[in-house]
KEKOLMI-623553 format. One line per field, with one value per residue (C-alpha): y, z negated, x; residue number from 1. Coordinates in nm, 2 decimals. Example, Ala and Ser with C-alpha at 12.3 -4.5 7.8 and 13.67 -1.06 7.14 Angstrom:
Y <- -0.45:-0.11
Z <- -0.78:-0.71
X <- 1.23:1.37
pos <- 1:2
//
This chain:
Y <- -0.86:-0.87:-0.57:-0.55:-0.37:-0.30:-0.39:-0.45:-0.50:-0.38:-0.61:-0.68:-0.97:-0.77:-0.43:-0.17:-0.31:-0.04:-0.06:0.25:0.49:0.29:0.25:0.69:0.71:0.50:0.65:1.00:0.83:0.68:0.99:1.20:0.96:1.05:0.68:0.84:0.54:0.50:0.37:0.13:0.03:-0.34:-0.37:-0.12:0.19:0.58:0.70:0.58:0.67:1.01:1.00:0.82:1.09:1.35:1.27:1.14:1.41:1.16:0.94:0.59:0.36:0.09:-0.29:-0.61:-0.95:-0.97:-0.69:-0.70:-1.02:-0.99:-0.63:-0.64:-0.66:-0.39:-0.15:-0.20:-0.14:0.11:0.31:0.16:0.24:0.55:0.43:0.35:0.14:0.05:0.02:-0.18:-0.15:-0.47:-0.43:-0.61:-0.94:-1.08:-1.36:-1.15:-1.13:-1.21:-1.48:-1.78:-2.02:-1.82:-1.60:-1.38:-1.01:-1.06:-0.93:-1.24:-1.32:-0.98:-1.03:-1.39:-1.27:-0.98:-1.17:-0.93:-0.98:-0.90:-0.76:-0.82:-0.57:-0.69:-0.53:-0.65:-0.48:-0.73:-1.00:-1.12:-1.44:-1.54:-1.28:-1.49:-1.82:-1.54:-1.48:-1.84:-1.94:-1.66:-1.77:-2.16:-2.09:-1.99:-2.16:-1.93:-1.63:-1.48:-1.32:-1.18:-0.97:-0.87:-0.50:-0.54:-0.24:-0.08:-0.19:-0.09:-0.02:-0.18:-0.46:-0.55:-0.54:-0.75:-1.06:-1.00:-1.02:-1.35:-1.55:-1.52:-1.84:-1.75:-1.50:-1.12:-0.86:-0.49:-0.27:-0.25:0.08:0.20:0.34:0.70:0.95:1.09:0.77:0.79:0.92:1.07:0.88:0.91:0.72:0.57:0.53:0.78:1.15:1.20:1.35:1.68:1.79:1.90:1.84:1.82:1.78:1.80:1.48:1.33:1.46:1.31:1.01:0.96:1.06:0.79:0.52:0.65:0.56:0.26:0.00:-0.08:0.16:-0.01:-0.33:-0.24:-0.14:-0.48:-0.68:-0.48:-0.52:-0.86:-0.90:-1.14:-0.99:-0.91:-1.04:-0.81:-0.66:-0.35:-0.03:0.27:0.49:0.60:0.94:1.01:1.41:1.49:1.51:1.53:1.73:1.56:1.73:1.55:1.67:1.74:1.89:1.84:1.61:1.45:1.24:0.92:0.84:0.55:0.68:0.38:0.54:0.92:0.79:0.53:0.83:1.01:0.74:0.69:1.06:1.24:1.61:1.60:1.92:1.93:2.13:2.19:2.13:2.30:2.62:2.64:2.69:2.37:2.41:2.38:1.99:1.66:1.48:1.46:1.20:1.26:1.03:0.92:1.11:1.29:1.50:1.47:1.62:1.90:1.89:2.25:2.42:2.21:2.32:2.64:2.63:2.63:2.74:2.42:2.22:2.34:2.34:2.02:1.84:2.04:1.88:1.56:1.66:1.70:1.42:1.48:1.17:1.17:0.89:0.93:0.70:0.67:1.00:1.12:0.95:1.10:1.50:1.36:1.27:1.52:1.54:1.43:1.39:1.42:1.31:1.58:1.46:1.80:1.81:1.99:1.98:1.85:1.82:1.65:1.46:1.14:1.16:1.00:1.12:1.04:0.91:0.82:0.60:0.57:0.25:0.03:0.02:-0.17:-0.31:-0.56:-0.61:-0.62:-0.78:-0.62:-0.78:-0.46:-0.56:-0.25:-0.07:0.28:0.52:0.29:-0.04:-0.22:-0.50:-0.84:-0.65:-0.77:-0.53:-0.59:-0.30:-0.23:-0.08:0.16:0.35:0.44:0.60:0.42:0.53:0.60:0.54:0.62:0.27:0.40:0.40:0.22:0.03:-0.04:-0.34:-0.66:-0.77:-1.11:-0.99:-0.71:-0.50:-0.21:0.03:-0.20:-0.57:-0.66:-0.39:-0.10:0.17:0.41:0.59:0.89:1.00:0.94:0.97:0.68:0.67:0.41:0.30:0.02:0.20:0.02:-0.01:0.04:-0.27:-0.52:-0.39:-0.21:-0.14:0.11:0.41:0.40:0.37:0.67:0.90:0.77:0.85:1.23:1.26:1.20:1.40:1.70:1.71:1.71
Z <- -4.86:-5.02:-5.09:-5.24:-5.50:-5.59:-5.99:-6.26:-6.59:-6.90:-7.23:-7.54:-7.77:-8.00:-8.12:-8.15:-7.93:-7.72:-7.38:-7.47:-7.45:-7.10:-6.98:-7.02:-6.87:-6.51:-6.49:-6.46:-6.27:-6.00:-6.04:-5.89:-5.64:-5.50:-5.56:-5.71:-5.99:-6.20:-6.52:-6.76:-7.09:-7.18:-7.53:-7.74:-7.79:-7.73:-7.78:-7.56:-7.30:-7.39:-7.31:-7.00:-6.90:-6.97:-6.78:-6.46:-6.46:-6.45:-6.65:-6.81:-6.80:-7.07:-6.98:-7.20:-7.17:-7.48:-7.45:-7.09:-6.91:-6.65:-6.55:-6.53:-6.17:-6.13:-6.38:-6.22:-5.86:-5.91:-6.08:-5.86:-5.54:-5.46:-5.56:-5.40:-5.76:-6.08:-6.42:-6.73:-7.04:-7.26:-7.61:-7.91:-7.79:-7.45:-7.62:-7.93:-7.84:-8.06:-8.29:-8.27:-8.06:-7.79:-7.52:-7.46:-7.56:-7.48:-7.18:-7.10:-7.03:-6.83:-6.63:-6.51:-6.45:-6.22:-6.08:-6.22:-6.26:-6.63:-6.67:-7.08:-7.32:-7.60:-7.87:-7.87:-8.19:-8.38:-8.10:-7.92:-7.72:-7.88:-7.64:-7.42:-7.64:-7.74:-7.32:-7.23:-7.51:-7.38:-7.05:-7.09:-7.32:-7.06:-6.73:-6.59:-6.66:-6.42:-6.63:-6.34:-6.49:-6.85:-7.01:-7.33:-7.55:-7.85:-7.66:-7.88:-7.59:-7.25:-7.38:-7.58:-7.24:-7.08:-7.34:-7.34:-6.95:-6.99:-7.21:-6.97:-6.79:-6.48:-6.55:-6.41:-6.62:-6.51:-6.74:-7.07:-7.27:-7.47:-7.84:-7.85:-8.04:-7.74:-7.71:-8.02:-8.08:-8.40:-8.59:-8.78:-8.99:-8.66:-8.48:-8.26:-8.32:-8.01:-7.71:-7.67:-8.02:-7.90:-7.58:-7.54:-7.22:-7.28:-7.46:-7.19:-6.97:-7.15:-7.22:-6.80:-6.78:-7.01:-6.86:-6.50:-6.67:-6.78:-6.61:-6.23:-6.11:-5.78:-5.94:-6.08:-5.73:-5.59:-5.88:-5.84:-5.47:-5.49:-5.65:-5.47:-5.31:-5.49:-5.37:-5.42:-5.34:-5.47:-5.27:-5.44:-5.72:-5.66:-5.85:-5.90:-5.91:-6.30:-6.42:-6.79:-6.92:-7.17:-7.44:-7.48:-7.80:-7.68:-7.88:-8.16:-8.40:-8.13:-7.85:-7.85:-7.59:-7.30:-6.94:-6.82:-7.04:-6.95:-6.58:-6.64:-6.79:-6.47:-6.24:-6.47:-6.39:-6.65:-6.61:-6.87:-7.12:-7.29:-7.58:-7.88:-8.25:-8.43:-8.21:-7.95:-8.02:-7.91:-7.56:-7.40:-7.35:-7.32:-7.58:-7.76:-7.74:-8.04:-7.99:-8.26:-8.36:-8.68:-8.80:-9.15:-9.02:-8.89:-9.16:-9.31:-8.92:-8.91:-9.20:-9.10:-8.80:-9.00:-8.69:-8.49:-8.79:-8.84:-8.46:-8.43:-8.73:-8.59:-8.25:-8.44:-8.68:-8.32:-8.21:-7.93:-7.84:-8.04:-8.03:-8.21:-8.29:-8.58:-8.61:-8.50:-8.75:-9.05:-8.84:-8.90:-9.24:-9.53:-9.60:-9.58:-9.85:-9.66:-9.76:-9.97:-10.16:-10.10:-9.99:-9.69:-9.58:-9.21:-9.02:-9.31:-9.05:-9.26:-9.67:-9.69:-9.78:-9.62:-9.78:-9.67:-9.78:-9.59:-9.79:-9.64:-9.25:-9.08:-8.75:-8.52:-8.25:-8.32:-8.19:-8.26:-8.24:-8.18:-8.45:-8.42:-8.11:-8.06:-7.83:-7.63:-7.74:-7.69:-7.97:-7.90:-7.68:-7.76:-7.72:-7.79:-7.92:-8.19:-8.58:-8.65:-8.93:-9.26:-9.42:-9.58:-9.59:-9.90:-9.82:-10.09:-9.97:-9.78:-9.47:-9.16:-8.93:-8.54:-8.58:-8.75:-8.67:-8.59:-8.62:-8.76:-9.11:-9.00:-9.27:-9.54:-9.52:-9.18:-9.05:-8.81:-8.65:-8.89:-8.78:-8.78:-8.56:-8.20:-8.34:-8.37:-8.54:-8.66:-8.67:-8.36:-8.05:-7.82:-7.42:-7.22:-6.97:-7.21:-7.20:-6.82:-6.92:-7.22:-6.99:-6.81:-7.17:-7.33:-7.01:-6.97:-7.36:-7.32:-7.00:-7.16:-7.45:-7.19:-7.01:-7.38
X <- 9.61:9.98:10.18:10.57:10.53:10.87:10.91:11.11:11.05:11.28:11.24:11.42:11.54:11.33:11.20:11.53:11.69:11.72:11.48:11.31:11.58:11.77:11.40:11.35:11.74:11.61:11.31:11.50:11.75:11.53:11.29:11.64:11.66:11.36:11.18:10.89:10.88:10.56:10.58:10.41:10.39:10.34:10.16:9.93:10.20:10.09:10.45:10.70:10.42:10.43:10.81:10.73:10.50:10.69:11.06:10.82:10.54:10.27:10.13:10.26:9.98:9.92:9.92:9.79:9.75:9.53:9.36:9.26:9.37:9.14:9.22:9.60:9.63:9.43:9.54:9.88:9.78:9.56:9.91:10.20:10.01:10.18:10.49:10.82:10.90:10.74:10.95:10.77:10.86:10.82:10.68:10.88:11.08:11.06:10.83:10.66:10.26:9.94:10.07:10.38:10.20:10.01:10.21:9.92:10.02:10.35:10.60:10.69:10.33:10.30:10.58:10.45:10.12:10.26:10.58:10.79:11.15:11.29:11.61:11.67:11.88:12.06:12.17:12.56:12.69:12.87:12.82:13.07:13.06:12.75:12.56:12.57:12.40:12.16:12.11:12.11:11.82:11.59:11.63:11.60:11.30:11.06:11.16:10.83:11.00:11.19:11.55:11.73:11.97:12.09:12.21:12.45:12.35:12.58:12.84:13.20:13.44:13.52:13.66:13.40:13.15:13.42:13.40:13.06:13.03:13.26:13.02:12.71:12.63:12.47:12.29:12.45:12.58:12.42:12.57:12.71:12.58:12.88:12.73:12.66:12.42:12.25:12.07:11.87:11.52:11.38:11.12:10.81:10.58:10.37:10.73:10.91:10.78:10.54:10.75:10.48:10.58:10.89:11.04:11.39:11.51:11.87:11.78:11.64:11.95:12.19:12.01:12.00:12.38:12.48:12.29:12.39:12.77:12.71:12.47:12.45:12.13:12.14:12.18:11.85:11.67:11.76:11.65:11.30:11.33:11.32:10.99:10.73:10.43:10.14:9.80:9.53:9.18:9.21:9.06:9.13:9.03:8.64:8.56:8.21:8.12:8.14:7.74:7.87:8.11:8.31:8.52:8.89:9.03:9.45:9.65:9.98:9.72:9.53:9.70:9.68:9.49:9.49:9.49:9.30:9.03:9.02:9.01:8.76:8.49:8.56:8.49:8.14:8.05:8.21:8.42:8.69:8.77:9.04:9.05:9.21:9.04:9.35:9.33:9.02:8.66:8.44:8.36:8.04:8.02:7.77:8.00:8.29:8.60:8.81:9.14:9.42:9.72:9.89:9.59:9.72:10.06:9.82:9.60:9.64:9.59:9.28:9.14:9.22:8.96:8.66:8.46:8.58:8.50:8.13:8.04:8.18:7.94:7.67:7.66:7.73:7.42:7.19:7.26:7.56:7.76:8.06:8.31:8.62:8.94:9.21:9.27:8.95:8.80:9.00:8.88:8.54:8.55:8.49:8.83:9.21:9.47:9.78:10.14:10.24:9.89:9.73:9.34:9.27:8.89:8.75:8.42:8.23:8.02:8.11:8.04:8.41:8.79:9.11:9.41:9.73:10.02:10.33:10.44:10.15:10.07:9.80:9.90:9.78:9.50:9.15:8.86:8.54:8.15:7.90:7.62:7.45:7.35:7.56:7.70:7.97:7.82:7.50:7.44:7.62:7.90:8.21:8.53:8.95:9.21:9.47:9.49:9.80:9.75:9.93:9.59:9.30:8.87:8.74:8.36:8.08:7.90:7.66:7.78:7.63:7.93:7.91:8.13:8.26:8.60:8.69:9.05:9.19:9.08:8.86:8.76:8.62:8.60:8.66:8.42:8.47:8.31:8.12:7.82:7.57:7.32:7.53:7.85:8.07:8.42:8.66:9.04:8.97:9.14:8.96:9.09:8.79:8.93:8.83:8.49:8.43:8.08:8.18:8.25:7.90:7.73:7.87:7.87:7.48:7.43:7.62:7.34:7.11:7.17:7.23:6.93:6.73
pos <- 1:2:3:4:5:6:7:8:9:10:11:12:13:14:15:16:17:18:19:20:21:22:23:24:25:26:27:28:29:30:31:32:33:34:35:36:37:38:39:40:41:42:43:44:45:46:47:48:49:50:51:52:53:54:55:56:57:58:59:60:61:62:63:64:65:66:67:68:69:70:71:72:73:74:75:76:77:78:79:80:81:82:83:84:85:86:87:88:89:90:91:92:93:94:95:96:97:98:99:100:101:102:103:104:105:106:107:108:109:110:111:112:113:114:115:116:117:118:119:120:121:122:123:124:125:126:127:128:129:130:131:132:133:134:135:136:137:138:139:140:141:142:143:144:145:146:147:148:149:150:151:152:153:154:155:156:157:158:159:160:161:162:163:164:165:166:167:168:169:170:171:172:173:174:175:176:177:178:179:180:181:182:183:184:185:186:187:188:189:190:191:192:193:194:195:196:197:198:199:200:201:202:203:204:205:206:207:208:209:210:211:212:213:214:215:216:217:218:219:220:221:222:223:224:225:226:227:228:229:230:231:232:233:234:235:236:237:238:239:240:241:242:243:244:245:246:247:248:249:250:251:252:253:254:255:256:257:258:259:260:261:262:263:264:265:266:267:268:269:270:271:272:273:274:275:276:277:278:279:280:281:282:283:284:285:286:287:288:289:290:291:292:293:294:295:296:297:298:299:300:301:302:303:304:305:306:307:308:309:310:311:312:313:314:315:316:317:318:319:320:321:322:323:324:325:326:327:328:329:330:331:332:333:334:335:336:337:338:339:340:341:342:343:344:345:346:347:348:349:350:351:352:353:354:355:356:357:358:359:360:361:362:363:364:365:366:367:368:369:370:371:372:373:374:375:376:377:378:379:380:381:382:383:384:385:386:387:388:389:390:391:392:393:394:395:396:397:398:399:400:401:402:403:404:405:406:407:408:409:410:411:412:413:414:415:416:417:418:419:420:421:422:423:424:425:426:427:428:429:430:431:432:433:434:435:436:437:438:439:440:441:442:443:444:445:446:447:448:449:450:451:452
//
């Protein structure tokens, strides 16, 4: 079966660039227009998905060829089926992905794998006619790689866009993006401050204005237009009645989370709460997914929900599921230091501290070897996500871990994943793609523990 698919993917020369804001300005723009776009991500990112989400009213979804390469075509389906367009976002450069030899990670290697058409932004301030060497090598260096249109961003003045324009060879000019404030986004120590701490739609207005004035939408719509047909086998979503209820920590200090996740716990059985550890009490779940986020932004409104805190190492202490991430691992620890260096107390299910330092970040994928048997992972699984974290786990040394890493750092010495009883944290963010059998093993684990 083959379907169009209408497509178009937005990439850089590299990371600033400017995609992000141009890519939130067409999705507004196209939203207006009544093409119902659908978004997506390329690369291991939470924030500009939250921006995504929040202009369309739906989710972004993430997509990785490192991560997942075998459930790319699917992930995108299963979110650009009730689409009239699809807009990807690239991650980095064009060609950035896992290391300098390999293209896997990167959105060159997405858009090839989903015969997508790139239209590539490039920073122009203090370019001239060398724009257009910079165009020509990205698209001479990849013959694969389908560059069917460029934007010139930081563009000075009209003149500037026309001796721009003049120096591409071949390749067509769809817009020019004159500098201006309005399309800047504040920033934090994990990159843009998530969109669902404060959402500023002006922003996002003016944002879409100035891209509507400066780049050729329907330029855009033809480019994605022409995208080849996608074959495919793909049948729809299947929800199974929710026999678990599972408890989604969603709130200011936890939100990092993948869709592809959430939705593949409720086609294993699961109902999903979401609830809120700085202001809720703990519902009355099967199992608890605590994501990433800025908990040590939040860290004195956590500490002041000692009821939250004690119920939550409780259940941990009786053996509920538990699986938590980045900053669900920091919740679960005794304690955190934040920025300011003041101690603010958490759960305590872990005999460990939290301290962070915004002068040393840990980023990268990671690949993770289950050596012990626990709540997601049966021993000898193997499973792929990323690190992103300016914080570091003080352990007292007697902690048990899930994992060994065959890339990234973990905790301690290439090890990840520290547990008690059936609770499971560490800094991995995994995406459950790589591993499909992950969802069924924690919603079986959370039934079980509910019928005890």
């Amino acid at each position: 079966m083959k379907n169009a698919f209408p497509r178009v993917m937005i990439a850089g020369t590299h990371s600033g660039s400017g995609k992000s804001t141009i890519t939130m300005g067409l999705l507004l723009i196209l939203k207006e227009m009544g093409l119902d776009p659908q978004s997506f991500k390329a690369g291991p990112d939470y924030l500009d998905p939250m921006h995504h989400t929040l202009v369309l009213g739906k989710e972004c979804r993430n997509l990785d060829t490192w991560m997942f390469p075998a459930g790319i075509k699917d992930a995108f389906i299963s979110g650009a089926a009730s689409s009239k367009i699809s807009v990807i976002e690239g991650v980095m450069g064009l060609y950035d992905g896992v290391d300098g030899i390999s293209e896997e990670g990167s959105s060159a290697h997405l858009s090839k794998m989903l015969n997508t058409p790139v239209i590539l932004v490039i920073d122009a301030k203090g370019m001239a006619r060398s724009a257009g060497a910079v165009a020509t090598g990205f698209n001479e260096y990849d013959k694969d790689v389908n560059i069917a249109g460029v934007i010139f961003n930081r563009v000075g003045s009209r003149r500037h866009l026309k001796i721009l324009e003049e120096s591409l060879k071949g390749i067509p000019c769809l817009g020019g993006v004159i500098r201006d404030d309005c399309m800047k986004l504040e920033s934090r120590h994990l990159g843009l401050v998530p969109a669902t701490e404060s959402v500023d739609r002006d922003r996002y207005r003016r944002i879409a204005d100035h891209v509507r004035s400066n780049v050729d939408v329907e330029g855009i719509i033809k480019v994605a237009n022409s995208a080849r047909p996608l074959d495919h086998e793909w049948s729809g979503d299947v929800h199974i009645d929710g026999r678990v209820r599972i408890g989604v920590a969603r709130d200011p200090a936890f939100n990092f989370y993948y869709i592809h996740n959430i939705e593949a716990l409720r086609r294993a059985g699961a109902e999903i709460v979401p609830f809120s550890p700085i202001s809720d009490d703990l519902p009355d779940v099967d199992g608890l997914y605590l994501g990433g986020g800025y908990p040590e932004v939040f860290s004195e409104v956590l500490e002041g929900n000692p009821s939250m805190r004690s119920k939550i190492k409780k259940a941990s202490d009786d053996g509920m599921p538990v699986y938590a991430e980045c900053g669900g691992l920091m919740y679960l620890c005794s304690s955190i230091v934040n920025m300011e260096g003041k101690e603010r107390r958490m759960c305590g299910v872990f005999d460990a501290y939290t301290e962070m330092d915004d002068r040393k970040m840990t980023l990268g994928y990671v690949e993770a070897n289950s050596v012990k048997e626990n709540v997601i992972c049966d021993r000898g699984w193997t499973t792929r996500g990323h690190e992103f974290h300016y914080s570091r786990i003080k352990p007292t040394g007697n902690e048990r871990y899930a994992f060994e890493l065959t890339r990234g750092r973990g905790i301690t010495e290439n090890k990840d994943g520290m547990m008690s009883e059936n609770t499971l944290a560490g800094y991995l963010h995994i995406h459950f793609a790589s591993n499909p059998k992950i969802p069924n093993r924690f919603v079986e684990n959370c039934s079980r523990y509910g019928r005890k």
